[in-house]
C-alpha positions in Angstrom: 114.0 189.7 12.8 113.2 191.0 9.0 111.1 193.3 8.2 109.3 194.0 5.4 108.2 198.1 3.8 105.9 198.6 1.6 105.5 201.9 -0.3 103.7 203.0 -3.3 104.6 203.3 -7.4 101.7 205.6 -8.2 102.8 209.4 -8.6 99.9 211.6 -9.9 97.2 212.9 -7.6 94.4 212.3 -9.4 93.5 214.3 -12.2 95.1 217.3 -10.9 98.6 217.1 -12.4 100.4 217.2 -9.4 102.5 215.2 -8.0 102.4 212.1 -5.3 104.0 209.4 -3.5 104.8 208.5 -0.4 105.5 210.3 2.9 109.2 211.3 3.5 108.8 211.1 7.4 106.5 208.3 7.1 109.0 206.2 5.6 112.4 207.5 7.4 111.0 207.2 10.7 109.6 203.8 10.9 112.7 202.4 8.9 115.4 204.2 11.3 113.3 203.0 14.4 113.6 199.4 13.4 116.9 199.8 11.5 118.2 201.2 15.1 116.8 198.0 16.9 118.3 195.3 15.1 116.4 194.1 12.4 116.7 193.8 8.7 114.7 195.9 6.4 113.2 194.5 3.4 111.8 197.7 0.9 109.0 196.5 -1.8 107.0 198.5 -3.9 104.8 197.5 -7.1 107.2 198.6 -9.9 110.1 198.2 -8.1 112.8 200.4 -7.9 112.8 204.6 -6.3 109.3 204.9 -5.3 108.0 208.6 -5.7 108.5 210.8 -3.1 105.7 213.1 -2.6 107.4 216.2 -3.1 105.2 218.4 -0.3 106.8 215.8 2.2 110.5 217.2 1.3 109.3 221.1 1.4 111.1 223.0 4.9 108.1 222.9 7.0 108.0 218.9 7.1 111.2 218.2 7.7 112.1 215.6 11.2 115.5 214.5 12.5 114.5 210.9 10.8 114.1 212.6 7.3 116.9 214.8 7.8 119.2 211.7 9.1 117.7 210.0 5.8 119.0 213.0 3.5 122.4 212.2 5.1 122.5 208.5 5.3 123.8 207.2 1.3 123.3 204.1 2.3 119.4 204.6 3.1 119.0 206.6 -0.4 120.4 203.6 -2.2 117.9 200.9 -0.2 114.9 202.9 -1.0 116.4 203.3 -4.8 116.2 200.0 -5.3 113.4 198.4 -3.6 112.2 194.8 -4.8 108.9 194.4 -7.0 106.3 193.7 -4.7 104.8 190.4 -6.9 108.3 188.7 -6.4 107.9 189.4 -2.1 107.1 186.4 -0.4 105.9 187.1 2.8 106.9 183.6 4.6 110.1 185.4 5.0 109.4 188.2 7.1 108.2 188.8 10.6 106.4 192.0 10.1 105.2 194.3 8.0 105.3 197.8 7.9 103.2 200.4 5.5 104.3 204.3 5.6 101.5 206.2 3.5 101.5 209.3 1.4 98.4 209.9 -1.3 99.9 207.3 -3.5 98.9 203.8 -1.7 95.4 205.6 -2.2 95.3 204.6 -6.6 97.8 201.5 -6.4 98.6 199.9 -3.0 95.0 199.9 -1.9 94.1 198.0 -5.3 96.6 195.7 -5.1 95.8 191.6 -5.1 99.3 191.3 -4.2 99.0 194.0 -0.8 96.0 192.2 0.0 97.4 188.2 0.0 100.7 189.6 1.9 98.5 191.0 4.4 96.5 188.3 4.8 99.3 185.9 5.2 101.1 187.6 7.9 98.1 188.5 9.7 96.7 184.5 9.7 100.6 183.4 10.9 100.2 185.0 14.0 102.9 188.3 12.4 102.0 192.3 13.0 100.9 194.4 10.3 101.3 198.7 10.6 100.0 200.8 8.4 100.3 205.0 8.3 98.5 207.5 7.8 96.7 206.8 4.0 98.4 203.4 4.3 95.4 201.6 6.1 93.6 202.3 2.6 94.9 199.5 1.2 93.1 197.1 4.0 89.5 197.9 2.6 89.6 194.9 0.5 91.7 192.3 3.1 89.8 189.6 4.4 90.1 187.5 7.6 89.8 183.6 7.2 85.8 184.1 7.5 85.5 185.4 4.6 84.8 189.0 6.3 86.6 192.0 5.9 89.8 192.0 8.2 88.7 195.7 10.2 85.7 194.9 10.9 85.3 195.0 14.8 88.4 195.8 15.1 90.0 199.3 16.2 91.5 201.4 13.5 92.7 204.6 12.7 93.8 206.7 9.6 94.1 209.8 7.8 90.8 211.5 8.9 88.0 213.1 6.8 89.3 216.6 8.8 92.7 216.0 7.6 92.1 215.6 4.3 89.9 219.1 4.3 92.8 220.6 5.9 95.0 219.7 3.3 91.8 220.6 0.4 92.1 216.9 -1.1 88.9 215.6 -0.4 87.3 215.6 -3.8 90.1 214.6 -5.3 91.1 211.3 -3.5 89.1 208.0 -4.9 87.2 207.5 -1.3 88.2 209.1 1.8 89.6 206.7 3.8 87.9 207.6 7.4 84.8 206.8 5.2 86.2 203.5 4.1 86.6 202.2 7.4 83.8 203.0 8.6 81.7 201.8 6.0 83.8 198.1 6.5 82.5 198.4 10.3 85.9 199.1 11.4 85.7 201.0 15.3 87.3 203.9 13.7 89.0 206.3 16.3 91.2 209.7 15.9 92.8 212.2 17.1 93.2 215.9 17.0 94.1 217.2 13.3 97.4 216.1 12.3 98.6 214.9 16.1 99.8 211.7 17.0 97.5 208.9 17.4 98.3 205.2 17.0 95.6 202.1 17.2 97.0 198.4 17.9 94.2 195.7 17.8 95.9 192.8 18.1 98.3 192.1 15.5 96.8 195.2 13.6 98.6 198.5 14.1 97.2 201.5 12.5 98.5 205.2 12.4 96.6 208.3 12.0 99.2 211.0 10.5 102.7 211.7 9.6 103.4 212.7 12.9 102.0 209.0 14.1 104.7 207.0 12.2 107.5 207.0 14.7 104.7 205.8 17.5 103.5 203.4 15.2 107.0 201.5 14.2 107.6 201.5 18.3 103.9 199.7 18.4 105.3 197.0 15.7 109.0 196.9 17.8 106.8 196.1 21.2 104.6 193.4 18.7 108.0 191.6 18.0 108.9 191.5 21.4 105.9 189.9 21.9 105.8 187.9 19.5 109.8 186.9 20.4 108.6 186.1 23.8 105.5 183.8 22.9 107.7 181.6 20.0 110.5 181.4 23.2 107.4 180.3 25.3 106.1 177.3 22.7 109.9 175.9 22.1 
């Protein structure tokens, strides 16, 4: 089956001068889980191209065996150097869809018209949909065929409003996303600070932290089994 990632273009953390991006484990762990099962990996991102890494995710302290088996795997680097432009993406061609997060989907992802119609599409043909960490930011403005947002009633998770005062970003993201959710009338649910905790509603899996990514990706591998099972079924 083919896959399609989706990381972020934007790379400054608000008005603080710093840098931002995406999640190193967020990214290497989801992609070698589904690499390592068989299926093709699509990367998009808005500009195309390397995505920015957010440079706290490549500091000693967060380094995994994923993101250490990335830093060692030249073909990986050169995927993720060159990923497609996400306006050229058509989702008709993939079975899945997987979001790491990072600040950066926060500014760009989250406001994307783009994000929001590939969403949409592979939600309404029946395809899963993970999203990590920050990633699930860039639902608040997907809609369901009702014309209502897509979490509402449904269970979700995300980067929580403790996180982010753990990590002293809360006044400088442009909404927090627990928040978000919440305010869409999404069931949100969470975990302890920065421990693993994944939420699947249905073709909707959501990830709370880096740490949740790997657990996530294996949510979105038993989806496509699923999924596998029920197309067998119908033909």
């Amino acid at each position: 089956m083919k896959i399609l990632m989706v990381l972020t273009s934007h790379d400054q953390l608000g008005n603080t001068g710093e840098k931002t991006g995406f999640w190193l484990e967020e990214f290497a762990a989801p992609y070698f889980v589904l690499k390592d099962a068989g299926h093709e990996i699509a990367l998009a991102s808005p500009k195309g191209g390397q995505p920015p890494l957010d440079p706290k995710s490549d500091s000693p302290e967060f380094q995994t065996e994923a993101t250490k088996r990335f830093k060692s795997d030249p073909e990986a680097q050169a995927h993720l150097a060159a990923t497609e432009k996400l306006e050229a993406v058509d989702p008709a061609e993939f079975d899945a869809v997987f979001y790491p997060g990072g600040h950066g989907p926060l500014w760009d992802l989250a406001e994307s018209a783009k994000s929001r119609s590939i969403i949409e599409q592979t939600i309404r043909s029946g395809k899963p949909v993970a999203l990590v960490c920050h990633a699930p930011a860039v639902l608040k403005d997907v809609m369901s065929e009702d014309g209502s947002p897509l979490v509402r009633g449904r269970n979700v998770t995300g980067f929580t409003n403790s996180e982010e005062a753990a990590v002293g970003l809360t006044t400088v993201v442009p909404f927090l996303l627990e928040d978000k959710l919440k305010e869409l009338s999404g069931n949100f649910s969470l975990a302890g600070n920065f421990e693993p905790y994944i939420v699947r509603d249905g073709l909707l899996i959501t990830g709370q932290n880096p740490a949740s990514s790997e657990p996530a990706a294996e949510a979105l591998l038993k989806a496509l089994a699923e999924r596998r099972e029920s197309v067998g079924e119908i033909a």
